[in-house]
N, C-alpha and C positions, 0 to 999 in steps of 0.2 A: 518328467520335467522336460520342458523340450528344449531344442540348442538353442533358442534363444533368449529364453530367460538364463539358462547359463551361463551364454555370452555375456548377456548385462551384471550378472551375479559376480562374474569374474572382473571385469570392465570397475565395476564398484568396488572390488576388493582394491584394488591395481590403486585406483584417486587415492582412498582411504589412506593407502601405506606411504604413497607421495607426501599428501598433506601431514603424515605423522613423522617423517621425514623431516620434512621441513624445520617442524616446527622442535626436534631435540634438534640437529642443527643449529635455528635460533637457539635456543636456551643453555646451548654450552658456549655461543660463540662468544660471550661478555661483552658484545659489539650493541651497543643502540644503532636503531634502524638509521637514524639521520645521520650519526656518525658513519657507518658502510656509507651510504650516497655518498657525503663529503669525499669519503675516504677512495670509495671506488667508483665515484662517480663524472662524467667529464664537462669540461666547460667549467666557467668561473674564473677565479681567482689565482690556477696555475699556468694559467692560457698566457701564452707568450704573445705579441701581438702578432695578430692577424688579420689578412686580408678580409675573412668570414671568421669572426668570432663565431661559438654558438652555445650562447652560457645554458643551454637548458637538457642540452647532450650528457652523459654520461659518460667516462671512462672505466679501465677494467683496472687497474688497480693504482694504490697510491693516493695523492691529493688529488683535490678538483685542479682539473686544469688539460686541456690539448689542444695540439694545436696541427695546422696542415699539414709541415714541413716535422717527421719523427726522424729520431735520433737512434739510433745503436743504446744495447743496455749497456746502465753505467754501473760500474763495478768499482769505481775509486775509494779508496781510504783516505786521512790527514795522515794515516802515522807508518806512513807506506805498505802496510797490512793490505790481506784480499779484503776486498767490501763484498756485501752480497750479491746474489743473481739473482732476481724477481721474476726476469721475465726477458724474452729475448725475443728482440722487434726488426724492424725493416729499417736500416739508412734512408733518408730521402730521394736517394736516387736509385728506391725499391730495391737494396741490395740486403740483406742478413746485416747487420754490425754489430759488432761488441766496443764498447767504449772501456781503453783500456786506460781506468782513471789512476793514478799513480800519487802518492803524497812524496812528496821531498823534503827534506831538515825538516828542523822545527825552529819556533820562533823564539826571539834573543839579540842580543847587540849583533850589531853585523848584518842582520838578516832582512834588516826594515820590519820584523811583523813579531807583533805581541808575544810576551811568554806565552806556551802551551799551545804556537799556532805552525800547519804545515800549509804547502803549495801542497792541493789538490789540482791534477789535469781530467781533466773526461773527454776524452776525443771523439764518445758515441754522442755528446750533445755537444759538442764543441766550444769548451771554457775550458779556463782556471780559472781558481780562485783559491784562497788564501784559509784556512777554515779551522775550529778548535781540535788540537789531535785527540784520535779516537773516533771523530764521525766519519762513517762510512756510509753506502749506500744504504737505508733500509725500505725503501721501497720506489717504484717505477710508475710517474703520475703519467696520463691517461694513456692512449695505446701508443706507449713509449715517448711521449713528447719529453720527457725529462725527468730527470733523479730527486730523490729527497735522501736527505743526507742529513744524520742525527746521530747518536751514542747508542740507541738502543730503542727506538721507532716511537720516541716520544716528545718530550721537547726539553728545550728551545730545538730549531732544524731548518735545515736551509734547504729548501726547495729551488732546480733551476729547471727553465723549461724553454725548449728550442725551436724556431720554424724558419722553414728556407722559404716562407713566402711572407712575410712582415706587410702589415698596413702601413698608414702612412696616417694616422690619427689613435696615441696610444690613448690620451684619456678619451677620445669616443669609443674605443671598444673595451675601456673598462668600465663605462655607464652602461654601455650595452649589457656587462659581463652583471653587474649586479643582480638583477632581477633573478637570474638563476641558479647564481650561489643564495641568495637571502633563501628563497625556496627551499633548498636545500639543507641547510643552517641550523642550527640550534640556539636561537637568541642571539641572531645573526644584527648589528649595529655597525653603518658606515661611521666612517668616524670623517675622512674626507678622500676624495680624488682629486688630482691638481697636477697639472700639466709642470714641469719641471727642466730643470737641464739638467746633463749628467754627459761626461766625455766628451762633450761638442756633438752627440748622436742628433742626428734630425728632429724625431719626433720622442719625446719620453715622458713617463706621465707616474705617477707614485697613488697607488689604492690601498688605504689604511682603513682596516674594518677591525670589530670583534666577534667572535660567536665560542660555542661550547663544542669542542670536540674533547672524545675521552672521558669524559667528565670534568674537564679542566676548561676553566673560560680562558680566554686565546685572542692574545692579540697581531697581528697579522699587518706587514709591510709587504707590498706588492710592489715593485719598480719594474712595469714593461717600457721596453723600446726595442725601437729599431738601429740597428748599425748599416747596415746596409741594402740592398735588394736581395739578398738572398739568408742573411744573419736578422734577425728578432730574436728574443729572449724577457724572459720574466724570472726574473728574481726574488723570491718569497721569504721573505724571515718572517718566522711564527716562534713567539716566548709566552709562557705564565702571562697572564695580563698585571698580573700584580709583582712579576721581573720586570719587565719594558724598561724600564728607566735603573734596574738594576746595573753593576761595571758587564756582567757576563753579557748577557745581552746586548747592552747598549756596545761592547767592543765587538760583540761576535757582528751587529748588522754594518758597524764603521767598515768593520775592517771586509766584511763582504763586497758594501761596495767599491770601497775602495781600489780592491785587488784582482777587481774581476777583468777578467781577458780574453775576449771572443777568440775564437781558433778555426784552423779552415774556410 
């Protein structure tokens, strides 16, 4: 036989075991294909705003969503607990950061904020905010642009997502952002976009869709804005579509926006 048919003999062994690879990979990971994209794919509906949206990009882990301007990983709890480490990314100003998120009290007379709620800090995406104790980080949306923050990486969860270069038209780059999450999607249904106010910010805009991730249909509040020339941020609350108007829910996305606090 000569070395070249056994180079190709070998060459075709090598694909074979790739593609068989692959595919137990698939078959243990319990992940539907569209769920991974949403899940680890970037652009969409985590994108904080941005100068250059680009909903049709993918990210490496977490929700859809990134943005110019990355954050340090965030590592915050509600119930002053370690959160996890997903993944560890570059500051904005291309340095290593760790965001070292911290939960404070809990909520009660005296405290302004709901039974069962802590001050969560992230100073890798620079916020607080107020959130149910127990959620910590469980995963890191696109490469590093921000935290999702849940009980146990399922839902209800509060997704925040950061960029030091903000547009200056949120619901234009959340019409933009559509086309690419629906793609993405799994029975993906706007429900509305609509320019809004929120803290006296400039420009702020609220994208309300459904679709199926996990196997659970999922309703989805987006609040991007901008704060300043160098602060943008998107605020994601995802619940049950059939919780939304539940107390848990309906207190956990009040009390989000309510308490949230740019930093840095």
């Amino acid at each position: 036989m000569s070395r070249r048919t056994i180079a190709l003999a070998i060459a075709g062994v090598v694909v074979a075991l790739a593609v068989i690879g692959s595919l137990i990979a698939y078959a243990f990971s319990g992940d539907d294909p569209k769920d991974k994209k949403k899940d680890e794919g970037k652009g969409g509906p985590g994108t904080a705003v941005s100068g250059s949206p680009s909903p049709g990009s993918s990210p490496k882990t977490g929700e859809t969503g990134a943005t110019s301007g990355k954050g340090g990983t965030g590592t915050g709890s509600a119930d002053g607990g370690p959160g996890s480490q997903p993944s560890q990314g570059q500051s904005p100003g291309g340095q290593q950061g760790q965001s070292q998120g911290q939960g404070s009290g809990s909520g009660g007379p005296g405290t302004g904020l709901p039974d069962g709620y802590a001050k969560v800090t992230d100073l890798g995406f620079h916020f607080s905010m107020a959130m149910p104790s127990g959620f910590k980080v469980t995963g890191i949306a696109g490469e590093n642009s921000g935290a999702i923050y849940s009980r146990d990486g399922g839902f209800p969860r509060i997704q925040v997502d950061y960029t030091a270069s903000p547009g200056n038209d949120a619901r234009a780059a959340w019409a933009e952002a559509v086309a690419g999450t629906a793609s993405g999607s799994t029975n993906y249904r706007t429900i509305r976009i609509d320019a809004t106010e929120y803290n006296g910010y400039p420009t702020v805009a609220d994208w309300e869709f459904e679709r199926e991730q996990k196997g659970i249909k999922v309703r989805v509040l987006n609040r991007g804005f901008k704060v300043d020339a160098k602060h943008g941020y998107a605020i994601m609350i995802s619940c049950a579509a059939d919780q939304w108007d539940a107390p848990e829910c309906t207190t956990m996305r009040n009390t989000a926006y309510q308490t949230f606090q740019p930093l840095g």
